[in-house]
N, CA, C and O of each residue as an XYZ file, in Angstrom:
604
protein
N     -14.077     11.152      4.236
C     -13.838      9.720      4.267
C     -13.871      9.180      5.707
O     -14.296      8.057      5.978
N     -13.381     10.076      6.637
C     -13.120      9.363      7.985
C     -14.383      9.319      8.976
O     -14.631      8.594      9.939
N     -15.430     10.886      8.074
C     -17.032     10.417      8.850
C     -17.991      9.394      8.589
O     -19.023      9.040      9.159
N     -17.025      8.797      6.998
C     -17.643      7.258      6.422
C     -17.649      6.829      7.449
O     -18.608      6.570      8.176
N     -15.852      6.630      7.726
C     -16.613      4.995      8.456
C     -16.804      4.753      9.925
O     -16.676      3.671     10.497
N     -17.297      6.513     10.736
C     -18.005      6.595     11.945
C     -19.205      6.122     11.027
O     -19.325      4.941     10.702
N     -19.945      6.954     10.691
C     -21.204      6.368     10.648
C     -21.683      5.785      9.593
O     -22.757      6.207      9.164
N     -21.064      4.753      8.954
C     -21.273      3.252      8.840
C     -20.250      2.753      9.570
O     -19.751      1.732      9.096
N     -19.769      3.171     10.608
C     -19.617      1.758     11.912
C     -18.295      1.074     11.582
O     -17.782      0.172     12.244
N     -17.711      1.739     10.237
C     -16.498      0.837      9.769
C     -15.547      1.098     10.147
O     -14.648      1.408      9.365
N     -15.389      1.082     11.250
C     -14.184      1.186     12.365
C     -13.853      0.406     13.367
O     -14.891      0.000     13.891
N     -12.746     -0.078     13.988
C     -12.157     -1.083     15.158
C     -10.866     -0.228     15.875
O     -10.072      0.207     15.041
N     -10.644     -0.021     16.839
C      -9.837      0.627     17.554
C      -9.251     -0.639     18.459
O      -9.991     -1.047     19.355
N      -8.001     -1.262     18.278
C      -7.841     -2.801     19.116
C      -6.701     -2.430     19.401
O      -6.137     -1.536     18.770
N      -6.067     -3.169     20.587
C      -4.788     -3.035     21.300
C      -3.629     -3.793     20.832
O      -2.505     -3.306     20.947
N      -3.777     -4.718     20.416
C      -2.960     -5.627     19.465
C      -3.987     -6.787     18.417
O      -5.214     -6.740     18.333
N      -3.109     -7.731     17.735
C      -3.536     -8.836     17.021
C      -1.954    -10.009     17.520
O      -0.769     -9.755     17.739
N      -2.705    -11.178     17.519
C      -1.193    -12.044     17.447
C      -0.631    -11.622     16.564
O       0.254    -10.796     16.784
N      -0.937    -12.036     15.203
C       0.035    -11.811     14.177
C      -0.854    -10.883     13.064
O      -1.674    -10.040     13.428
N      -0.599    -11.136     11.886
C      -0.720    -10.128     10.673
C      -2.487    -11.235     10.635
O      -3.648    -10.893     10.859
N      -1.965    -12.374     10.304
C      -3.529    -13.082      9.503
C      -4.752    -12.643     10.831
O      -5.920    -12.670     10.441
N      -4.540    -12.271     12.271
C      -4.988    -12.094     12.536
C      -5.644    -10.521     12.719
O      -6.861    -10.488     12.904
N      -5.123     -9.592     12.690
C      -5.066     -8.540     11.975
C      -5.800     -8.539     10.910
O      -6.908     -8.046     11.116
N      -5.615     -8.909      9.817
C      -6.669     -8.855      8.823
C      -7.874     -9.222      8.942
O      -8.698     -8.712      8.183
N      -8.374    -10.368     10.088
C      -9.347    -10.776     10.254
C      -9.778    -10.129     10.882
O     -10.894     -9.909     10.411
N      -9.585     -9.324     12.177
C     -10.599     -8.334     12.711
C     -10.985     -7.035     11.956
O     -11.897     -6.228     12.136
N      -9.892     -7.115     10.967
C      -9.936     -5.316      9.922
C     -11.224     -5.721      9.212
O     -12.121     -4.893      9.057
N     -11.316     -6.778      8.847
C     -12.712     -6.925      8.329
C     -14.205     -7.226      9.108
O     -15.332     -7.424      8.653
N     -13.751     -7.174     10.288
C     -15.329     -7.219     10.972
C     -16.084     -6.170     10.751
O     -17.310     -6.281     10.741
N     -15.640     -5.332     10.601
C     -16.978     -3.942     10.464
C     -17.974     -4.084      8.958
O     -19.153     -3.848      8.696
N     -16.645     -4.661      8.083
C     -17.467     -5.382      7.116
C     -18.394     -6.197      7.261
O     -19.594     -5.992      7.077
N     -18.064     -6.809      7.476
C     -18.808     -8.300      7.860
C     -19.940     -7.893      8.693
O     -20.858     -8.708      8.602
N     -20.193     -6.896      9.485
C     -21.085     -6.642     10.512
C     -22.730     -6.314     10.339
O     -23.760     -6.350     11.013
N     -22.075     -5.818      8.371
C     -23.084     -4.860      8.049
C     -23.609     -5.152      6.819
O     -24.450     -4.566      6.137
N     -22.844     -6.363      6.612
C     -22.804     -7.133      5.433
C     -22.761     -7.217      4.405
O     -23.495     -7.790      3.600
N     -21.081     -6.130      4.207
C     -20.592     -5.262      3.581
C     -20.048     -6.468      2.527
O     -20.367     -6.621      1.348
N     -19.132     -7.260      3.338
C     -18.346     -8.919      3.107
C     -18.837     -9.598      3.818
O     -19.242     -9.243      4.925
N     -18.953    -11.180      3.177
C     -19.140    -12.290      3.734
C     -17.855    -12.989      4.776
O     -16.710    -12.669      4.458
N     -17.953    -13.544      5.503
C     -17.186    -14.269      6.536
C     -16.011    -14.570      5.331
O     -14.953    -13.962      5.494
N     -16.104    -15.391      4.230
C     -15.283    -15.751      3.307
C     -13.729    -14.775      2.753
O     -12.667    -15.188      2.286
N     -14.273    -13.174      3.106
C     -13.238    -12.483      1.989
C     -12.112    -12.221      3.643
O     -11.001    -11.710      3.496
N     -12.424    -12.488      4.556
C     -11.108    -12.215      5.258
C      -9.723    -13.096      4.763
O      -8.528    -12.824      4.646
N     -10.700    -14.487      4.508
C      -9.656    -15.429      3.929
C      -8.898    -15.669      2.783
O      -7.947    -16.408      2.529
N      -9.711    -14.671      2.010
C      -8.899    -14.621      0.652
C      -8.246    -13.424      0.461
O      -7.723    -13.203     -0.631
N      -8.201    -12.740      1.216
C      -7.470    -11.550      1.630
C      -5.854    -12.238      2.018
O      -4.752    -12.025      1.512
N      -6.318    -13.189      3.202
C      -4.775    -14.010      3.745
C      -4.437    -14.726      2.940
O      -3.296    -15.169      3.073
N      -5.295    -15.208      1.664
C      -4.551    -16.261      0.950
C      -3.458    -15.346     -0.011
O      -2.236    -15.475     -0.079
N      -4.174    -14.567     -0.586
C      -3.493    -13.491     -1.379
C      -2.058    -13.268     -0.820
O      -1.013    -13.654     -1.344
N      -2.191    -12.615      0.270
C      -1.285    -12.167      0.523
C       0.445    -13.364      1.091
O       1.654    -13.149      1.003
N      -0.442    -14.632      1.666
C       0.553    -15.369      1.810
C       1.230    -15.953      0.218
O       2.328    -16.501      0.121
N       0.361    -15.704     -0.853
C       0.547    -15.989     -2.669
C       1.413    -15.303     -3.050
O       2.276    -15.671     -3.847
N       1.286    -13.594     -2.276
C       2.036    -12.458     -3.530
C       2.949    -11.759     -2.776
O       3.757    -10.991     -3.298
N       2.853    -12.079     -0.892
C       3.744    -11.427     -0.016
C       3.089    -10.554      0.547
O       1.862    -10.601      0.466
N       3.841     -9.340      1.394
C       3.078     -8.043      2.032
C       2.579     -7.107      0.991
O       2.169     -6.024      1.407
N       2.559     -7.221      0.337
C       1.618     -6.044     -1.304
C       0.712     -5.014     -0.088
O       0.759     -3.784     -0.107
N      -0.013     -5.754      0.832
C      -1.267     -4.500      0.992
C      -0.318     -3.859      1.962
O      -1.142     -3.218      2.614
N       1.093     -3.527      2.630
C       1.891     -3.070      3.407
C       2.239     -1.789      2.414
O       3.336     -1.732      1.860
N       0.949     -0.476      2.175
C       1.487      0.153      1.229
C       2.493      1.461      1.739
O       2.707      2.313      0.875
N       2.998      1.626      2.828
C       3.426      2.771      3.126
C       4.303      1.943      4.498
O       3.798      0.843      4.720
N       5.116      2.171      5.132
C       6.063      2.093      6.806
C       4.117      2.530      7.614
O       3.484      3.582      7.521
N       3.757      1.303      8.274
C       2.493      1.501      9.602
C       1.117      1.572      8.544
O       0.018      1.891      8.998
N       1.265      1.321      7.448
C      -0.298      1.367      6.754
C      -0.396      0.449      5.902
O       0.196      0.444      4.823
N      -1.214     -0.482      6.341
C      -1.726     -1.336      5.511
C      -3.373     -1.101      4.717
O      -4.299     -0.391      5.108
N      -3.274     -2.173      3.233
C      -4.639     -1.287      2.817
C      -5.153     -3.311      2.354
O      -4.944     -3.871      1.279
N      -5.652     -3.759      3.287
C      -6.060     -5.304      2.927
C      -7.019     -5.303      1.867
O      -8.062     -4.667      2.015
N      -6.803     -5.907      0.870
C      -8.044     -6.280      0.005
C      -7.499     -7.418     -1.092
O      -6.360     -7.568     -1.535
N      -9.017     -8.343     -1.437
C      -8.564     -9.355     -2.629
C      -8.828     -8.670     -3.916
O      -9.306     -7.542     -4.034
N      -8.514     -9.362     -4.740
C      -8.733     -8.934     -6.231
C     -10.185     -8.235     -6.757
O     -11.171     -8.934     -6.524
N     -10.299     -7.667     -7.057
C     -11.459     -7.021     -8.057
C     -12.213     -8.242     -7.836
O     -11.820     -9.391     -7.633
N     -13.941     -7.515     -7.955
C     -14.457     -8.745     -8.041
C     -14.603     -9.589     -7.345
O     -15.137    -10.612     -7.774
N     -14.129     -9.487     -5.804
C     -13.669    -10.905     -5.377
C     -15.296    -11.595     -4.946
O     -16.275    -10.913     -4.644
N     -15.248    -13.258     -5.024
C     -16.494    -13.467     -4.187
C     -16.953    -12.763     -2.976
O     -16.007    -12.131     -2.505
N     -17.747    -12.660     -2.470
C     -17.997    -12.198     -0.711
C     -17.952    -10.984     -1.010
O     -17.185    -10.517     -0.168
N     -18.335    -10.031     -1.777
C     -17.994     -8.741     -1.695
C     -19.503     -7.936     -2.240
O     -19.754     -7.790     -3.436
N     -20.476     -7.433     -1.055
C     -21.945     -7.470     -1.828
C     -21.644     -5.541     -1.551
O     -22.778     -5.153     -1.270
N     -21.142     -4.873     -1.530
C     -20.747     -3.428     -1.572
C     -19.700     -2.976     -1.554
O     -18.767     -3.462     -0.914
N     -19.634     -1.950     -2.255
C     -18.024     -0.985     -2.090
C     -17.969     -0.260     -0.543
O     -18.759      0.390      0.141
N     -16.935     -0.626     -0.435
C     -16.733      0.599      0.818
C     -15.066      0.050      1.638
O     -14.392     -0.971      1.498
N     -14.911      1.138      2.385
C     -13.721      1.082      3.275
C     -13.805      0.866      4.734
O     -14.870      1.222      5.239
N     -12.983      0.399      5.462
C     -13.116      0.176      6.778
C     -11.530      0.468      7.591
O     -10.442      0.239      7.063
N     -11.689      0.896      8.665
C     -10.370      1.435      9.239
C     -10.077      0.920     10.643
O     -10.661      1.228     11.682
N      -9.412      0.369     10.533
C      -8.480     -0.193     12.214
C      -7.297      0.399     12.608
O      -6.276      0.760     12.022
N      -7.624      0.406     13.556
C      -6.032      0.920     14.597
C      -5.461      0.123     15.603
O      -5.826      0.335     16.759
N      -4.754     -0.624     15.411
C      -3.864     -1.228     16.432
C      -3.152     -0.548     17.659
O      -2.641      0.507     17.283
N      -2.982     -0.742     18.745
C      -2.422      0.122     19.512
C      -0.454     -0.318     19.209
O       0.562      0.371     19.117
N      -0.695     -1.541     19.156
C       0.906     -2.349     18.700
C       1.421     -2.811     17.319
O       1.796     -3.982     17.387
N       1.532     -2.392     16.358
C       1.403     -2.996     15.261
C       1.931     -4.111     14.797
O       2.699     -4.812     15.457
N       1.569     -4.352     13.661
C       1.966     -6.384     13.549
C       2.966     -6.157     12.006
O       3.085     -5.393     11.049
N       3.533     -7.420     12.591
C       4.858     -7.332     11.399
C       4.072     -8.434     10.482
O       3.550     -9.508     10.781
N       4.216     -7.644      9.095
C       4.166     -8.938      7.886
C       5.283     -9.661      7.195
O       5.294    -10.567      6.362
N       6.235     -8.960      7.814
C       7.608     -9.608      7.076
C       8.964     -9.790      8.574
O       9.750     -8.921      8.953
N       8.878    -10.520      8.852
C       9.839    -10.479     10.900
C      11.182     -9.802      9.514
O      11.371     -9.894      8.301
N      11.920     -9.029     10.941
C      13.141     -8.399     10.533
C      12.987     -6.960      9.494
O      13.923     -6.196      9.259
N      11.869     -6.843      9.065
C      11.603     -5.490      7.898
C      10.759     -4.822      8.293
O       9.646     -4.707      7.780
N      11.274     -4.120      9.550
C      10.376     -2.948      9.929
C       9.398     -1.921      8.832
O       8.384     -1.312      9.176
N       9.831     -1.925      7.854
C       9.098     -1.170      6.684
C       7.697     -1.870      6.411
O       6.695     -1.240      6.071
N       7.746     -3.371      6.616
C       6.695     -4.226      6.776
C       5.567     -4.075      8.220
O       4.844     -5.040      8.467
N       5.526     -3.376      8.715
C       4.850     -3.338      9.856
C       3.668     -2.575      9.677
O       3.669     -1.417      9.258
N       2.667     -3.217      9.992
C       1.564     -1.924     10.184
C       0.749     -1.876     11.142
O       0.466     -2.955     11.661
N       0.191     -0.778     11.616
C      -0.578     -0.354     12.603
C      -2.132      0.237     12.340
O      -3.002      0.216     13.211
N      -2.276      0.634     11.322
C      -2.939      1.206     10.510
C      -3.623      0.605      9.181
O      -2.931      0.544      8.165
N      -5.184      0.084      9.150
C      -5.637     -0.518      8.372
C      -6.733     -0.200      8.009
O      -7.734      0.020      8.692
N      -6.526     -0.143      6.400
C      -7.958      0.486      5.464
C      -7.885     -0.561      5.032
O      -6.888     -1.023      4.477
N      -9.453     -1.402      5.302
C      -9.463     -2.364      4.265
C     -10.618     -2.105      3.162
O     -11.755     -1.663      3.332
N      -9.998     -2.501      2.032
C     -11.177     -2.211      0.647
C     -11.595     -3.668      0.558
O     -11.052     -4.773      0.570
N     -13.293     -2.948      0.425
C     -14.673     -3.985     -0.128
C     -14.154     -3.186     -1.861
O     -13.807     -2.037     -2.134
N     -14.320     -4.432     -2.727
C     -14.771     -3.574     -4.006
C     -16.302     -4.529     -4.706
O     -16.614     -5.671     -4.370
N     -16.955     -3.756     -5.602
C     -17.937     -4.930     -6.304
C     -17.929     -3.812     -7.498
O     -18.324     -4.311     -8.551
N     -17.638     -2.649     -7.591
C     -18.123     -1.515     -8.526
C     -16.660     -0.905     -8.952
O     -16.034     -0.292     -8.087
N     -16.293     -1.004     -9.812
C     -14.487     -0.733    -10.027
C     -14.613      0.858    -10.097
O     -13.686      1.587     -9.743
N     -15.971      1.398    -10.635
C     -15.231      3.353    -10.212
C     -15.433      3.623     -8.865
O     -14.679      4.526     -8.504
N     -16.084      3.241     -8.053
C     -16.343      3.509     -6.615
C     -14.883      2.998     -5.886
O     -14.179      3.622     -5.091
N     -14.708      1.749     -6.403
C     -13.525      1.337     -5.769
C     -12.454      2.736     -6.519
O     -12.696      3.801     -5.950
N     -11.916      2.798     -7.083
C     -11.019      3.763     -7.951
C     -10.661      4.786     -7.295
O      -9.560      5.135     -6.868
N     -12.250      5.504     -7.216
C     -12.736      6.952     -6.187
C     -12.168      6.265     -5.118
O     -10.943      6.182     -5.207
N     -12.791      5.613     -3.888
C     -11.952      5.317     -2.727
C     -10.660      5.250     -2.902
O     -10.113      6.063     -2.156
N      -9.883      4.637     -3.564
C      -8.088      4.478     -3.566
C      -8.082      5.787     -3.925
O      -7.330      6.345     -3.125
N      -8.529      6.603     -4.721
C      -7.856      8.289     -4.654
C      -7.739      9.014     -3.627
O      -6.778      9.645     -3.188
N      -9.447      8.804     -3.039
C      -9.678      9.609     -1.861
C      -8.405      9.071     -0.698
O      -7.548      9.806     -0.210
N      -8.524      8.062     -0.522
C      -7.253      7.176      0.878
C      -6.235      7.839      0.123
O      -5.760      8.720      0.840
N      -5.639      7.813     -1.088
C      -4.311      8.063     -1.015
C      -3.960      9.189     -0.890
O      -2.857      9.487     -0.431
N      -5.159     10.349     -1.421
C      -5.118     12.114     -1.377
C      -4.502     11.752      0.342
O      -3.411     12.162      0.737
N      -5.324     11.035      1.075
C      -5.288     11.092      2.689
C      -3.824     10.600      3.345
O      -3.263     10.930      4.390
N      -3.553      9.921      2.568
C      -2.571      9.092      3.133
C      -1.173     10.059      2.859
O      -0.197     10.093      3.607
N      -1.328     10.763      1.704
C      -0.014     11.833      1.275
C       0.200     12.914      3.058
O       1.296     13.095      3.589
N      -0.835     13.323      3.490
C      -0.545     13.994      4.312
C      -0.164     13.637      5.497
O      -0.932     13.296      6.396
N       1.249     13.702      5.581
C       1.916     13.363      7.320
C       1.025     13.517      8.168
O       0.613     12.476      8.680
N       0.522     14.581      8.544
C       0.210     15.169      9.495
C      -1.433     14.372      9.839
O      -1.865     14.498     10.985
N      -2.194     13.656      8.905
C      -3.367     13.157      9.057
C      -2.793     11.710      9.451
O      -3.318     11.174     10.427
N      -1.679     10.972      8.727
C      -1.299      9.834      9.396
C      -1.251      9.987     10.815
O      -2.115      9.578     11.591
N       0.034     10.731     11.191
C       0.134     10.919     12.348
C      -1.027     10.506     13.330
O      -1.055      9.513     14.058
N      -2.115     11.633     13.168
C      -3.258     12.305     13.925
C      -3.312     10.466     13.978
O      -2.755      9.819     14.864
N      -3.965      9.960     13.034
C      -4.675      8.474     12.945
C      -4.032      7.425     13.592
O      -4.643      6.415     13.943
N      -2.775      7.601     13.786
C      -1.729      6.695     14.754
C      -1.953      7.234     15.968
O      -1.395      6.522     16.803
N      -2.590      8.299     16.551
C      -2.496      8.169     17.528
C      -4.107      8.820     18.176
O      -4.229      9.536     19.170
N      -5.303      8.276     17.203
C      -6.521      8.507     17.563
C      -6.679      7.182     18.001
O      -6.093      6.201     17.542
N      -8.075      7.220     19.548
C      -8.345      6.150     19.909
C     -10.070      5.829     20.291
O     -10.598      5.009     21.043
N     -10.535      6.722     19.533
C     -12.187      6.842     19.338
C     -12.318      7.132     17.996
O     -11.532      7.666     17.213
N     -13.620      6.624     17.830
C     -14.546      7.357     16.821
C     -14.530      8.817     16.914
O     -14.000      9.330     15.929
N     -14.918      9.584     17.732
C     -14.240     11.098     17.923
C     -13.590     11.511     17.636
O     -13.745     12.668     17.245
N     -12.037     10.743     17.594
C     -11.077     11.134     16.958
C     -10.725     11.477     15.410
O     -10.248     12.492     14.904
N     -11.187     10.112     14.796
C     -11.590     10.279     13.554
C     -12.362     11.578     13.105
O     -11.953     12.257     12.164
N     -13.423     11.873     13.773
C     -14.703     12.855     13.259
C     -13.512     14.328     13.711
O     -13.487     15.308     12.967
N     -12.739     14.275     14.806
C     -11.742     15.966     14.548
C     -10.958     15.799     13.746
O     -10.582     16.817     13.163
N     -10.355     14.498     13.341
C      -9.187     14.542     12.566
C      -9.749     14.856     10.963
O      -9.041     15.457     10.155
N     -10.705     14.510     10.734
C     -11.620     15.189      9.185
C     -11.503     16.158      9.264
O     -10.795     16.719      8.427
N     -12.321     17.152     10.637
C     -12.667     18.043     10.727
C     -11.579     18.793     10.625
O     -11.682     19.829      9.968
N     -10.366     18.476     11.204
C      -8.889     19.554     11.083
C      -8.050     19.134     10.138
O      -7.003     19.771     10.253
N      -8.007     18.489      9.394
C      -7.300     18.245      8.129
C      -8.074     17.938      6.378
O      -7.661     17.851      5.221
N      -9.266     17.869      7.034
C      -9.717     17.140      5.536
C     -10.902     18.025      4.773
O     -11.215     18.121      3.586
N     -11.384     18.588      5.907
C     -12.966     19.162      5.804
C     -12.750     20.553      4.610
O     -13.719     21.236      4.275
C-alpha cells in the first residue's frame, strides 16, 4: 500500500496546516494532481465533516478524510497519504481529536474502496508501522517502512 502512493505520487509530507479544513485540503492534492478528484471533493469532505463532526479522526494522530460513497468529483479509487510535521486539532480541548496522519479515500468502485479500508486498517492495527509513519519524512521512508513491516 505505501509503494501505492510513492508511485502514484499520492503523497504530501508538510510541516503544518492552519487548521483541520485546511489540512484536508492539501490531503487531497495528490488527488487532484492526477485527477484522481476534482477540485470539488476537498469541499465536501469539509462539509461532511463540519455536518457529522470529526468521524474521519479514526484512531489518537490518524485521520482517514473521505465523502460518502459515490461522491461527485470522484473519477478513481485510490488512497493518498499526508504527514504533518504538527498535527491539527478537529475538536480544540480533545486531544484524541488530533491528527497528524492522513489517508484520504477516493471511492467510485465500492469493492476497491472495501479492499483499501481493509488493507489501511490491516496497516493501521500495527503500532509499530504507525509509529515508523509519524516519524517518516520522504517518499523513501514510506518505500523502507513497506519494506520492514509490510512486505
Amino acid at each position: 500500500m505505501l509503494r501505492d502512493f510513492v508511485e502514484n505520487k499520492h503523497y504530501k509530507f508538510a510541516e503544518e496546516a492552519k487548521d483541520w479544513r485546511d489540512a484536508i485540503r492539501m490531503s487531497c492534492e495528490s488527488l487532484e494532481a492526477d485527477g484522481t478528484v476534482d477540485a470539488n471533493y476537498k469541499e465536501d469532505i469539509i462539509a461532511c465533516v463540519e455536518k457529522h463532526g470529526p468521524y474521519i479522526v479514526i484512531m489518537p494522530n490518524v485521520a482517514m478524510p473521505h465523502s460518502q460513497e459515490g461522491a461527485t468529483g470522484v473519477n478513481k479509487t485510490a488512497i493518498a497519504f499526508m504527514k504533518l510535521e504538527k498535527p491539527v486539532s478537529f475538536e480544540e480541548g480533545d486531544p484524541e481529536k488530533d491528527a497528524q496522519l492522513f489517508f484520504t479515500l477516493a471511492s467510485c468502485n465500492p469493492d476497491q474502496h472495501l479492499n483499501n479500508m481493509m488493507k489501511l486498517s490491516e496497516m493501521l492495527m500495527n503500532e509499530e508501522v504507525v509509529k515508523a509513519l509519524a516519524d517518516a519524512k520522504t517518499p523513501e521512508d514510506l518505500l523502507k517502512i513497506q519494506e520492514t513491516y509490510l512486505d
